[in-house]
Backbone as CSV, one residue per row, in Angstrom:
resi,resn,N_x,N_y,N_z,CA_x,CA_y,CA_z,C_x,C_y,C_z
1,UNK,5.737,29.559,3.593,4.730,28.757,2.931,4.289,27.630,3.870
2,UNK,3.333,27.237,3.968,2.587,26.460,4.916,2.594,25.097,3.917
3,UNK,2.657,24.236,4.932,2.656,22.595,3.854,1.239,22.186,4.056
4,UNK,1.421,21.253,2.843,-0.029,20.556,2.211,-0.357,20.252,3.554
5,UNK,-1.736,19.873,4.041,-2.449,18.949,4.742,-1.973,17.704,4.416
6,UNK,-2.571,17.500,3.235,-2.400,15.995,2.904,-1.329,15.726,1.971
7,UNK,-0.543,15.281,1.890,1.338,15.566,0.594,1.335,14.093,0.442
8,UNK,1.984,14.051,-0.610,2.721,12.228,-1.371,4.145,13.613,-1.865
9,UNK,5.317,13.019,-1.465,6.333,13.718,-1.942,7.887,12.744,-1.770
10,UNK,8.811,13.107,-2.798,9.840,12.040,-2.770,10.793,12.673,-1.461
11,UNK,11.341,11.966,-0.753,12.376,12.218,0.461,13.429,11.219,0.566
12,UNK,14.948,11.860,1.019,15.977,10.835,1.487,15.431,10.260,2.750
13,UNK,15.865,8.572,2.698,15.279,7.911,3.521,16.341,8.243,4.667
14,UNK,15.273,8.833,5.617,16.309,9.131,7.051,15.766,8.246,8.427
15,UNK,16.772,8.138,9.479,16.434,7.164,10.709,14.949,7.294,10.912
16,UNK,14.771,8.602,10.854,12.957,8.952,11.288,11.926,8.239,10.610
17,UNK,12.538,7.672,9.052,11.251,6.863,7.981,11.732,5.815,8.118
18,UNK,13.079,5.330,8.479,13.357,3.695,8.930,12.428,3.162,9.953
19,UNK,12.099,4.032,10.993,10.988,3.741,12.041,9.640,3.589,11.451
20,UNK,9.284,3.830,10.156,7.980,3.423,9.476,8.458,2.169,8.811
21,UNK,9.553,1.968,8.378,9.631,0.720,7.625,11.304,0.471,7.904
22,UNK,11.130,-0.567,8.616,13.050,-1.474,8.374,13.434,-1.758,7.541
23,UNK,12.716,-1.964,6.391,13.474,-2.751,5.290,13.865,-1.774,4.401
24,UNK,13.985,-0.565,4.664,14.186,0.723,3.969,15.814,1.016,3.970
25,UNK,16.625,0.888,2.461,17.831,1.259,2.765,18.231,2.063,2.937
26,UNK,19.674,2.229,4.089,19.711,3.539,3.939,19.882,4.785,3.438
27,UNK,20.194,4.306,2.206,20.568,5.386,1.227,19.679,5.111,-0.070
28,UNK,18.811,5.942,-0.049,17.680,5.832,-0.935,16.894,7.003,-1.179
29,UNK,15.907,7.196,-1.948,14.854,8.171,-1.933,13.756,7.440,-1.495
30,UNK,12.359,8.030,-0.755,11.248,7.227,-0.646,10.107,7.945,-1.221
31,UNK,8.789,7.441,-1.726,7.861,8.191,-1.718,7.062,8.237,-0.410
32,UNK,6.350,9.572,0.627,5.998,9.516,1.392,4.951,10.420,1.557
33,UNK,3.901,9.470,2.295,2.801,10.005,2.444,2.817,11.040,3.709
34,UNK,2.543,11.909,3.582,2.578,12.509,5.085,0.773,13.396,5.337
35,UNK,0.328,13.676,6.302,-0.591,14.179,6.871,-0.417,15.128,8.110
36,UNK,-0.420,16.399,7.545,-0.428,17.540,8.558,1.274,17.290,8.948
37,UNK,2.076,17.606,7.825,3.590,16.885,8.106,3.914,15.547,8.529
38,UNK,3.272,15.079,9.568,3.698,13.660,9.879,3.865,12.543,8.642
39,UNK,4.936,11.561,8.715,4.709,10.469,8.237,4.020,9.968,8.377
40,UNK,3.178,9.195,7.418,1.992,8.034,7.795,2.231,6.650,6.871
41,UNK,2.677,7.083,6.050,3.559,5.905,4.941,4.484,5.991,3.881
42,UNK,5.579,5.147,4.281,6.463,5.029,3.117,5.647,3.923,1.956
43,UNK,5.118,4.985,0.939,4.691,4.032,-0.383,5.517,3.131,-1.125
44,UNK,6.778,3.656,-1.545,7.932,3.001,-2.262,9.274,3.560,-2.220
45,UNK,9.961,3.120,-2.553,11.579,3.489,-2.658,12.489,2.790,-3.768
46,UNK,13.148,3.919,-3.958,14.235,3.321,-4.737,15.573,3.537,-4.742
47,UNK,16.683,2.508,-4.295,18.138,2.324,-4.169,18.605,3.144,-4.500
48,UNK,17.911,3.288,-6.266,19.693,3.835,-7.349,19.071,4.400,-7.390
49,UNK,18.325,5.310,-6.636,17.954,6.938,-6.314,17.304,7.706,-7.979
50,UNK,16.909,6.914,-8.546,16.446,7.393,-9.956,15.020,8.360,-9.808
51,UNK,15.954,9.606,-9.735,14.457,10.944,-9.462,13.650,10.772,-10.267
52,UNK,13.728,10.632,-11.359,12.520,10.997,-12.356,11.607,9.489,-12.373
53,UNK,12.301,8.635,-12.161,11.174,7.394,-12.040,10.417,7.602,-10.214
54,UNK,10.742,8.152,-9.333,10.602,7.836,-8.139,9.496,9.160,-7.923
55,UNK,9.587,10.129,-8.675,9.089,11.397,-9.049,7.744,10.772,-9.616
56,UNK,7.762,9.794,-10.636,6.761,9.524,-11.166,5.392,9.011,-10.827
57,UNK,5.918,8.011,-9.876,5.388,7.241,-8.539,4.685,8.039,-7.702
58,UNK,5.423,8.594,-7.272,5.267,9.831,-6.198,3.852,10.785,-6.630
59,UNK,3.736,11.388,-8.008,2.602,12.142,-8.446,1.701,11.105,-8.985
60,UNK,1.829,10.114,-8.850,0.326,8.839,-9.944,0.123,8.614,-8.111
61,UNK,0.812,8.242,-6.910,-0.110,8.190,-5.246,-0.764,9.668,-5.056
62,UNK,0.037,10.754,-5.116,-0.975,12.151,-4.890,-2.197,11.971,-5.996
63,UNK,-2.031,11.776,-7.027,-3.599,12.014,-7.688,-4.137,10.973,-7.370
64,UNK,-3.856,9.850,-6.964,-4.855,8.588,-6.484,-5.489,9.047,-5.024
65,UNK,-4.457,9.488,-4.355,-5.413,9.752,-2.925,-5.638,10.940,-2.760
66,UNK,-5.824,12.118,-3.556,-6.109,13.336,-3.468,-5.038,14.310,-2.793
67,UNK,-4.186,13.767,-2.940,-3.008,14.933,-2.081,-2.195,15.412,-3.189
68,UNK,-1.574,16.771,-1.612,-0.767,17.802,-2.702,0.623,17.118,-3.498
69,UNK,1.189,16.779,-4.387,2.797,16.439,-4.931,3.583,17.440,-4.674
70,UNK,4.509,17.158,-3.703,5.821,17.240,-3.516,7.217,17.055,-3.946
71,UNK,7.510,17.829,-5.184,8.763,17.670,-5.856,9.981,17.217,-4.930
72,UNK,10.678,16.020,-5.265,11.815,15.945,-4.698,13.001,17.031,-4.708
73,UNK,13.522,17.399,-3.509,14.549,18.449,-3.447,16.156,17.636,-3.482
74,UNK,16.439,17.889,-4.897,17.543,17.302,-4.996,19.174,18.259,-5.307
75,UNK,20.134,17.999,-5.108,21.265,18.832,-4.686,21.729,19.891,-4.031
């Protein structure tokens, strides 16, 4: 399966999205914008890793900026 062009999807925050944002803990989920795979922005994050609120976030930025949603892959 080929990925979105344009994606908003939830991800564990790894060294690679700390380099978009420092203040990103390390153990977290983020919502992330990506373009043609690349990162282009960490929108938000959350600590206590709460999928279904971070999930929520995640699909209200894809329908705001026209991109595909990316279900978080969790366990």
């Amino acid at each position: 399966m080929t990925a979105p062009r344009h994606s908003v999807g939830v991800e564990p925050v790894t060294e690679q999205l700390r380099e978009h944002d420092r203040s990103l803990p390390n153990t977290a989920l983020a919502v992330v914008e990506r373009v043609e795979g690349l990162a282009v922005k960490v929108c938000a994050h959350d600590a206590a890793e709460r999928v279904t609120d971070i999930e929520a976030t995640a699909r209200g930025y894809a329908s705001t900026y026209g991109a595909t949603y990316v279900p978080a892959v969790t366990g």
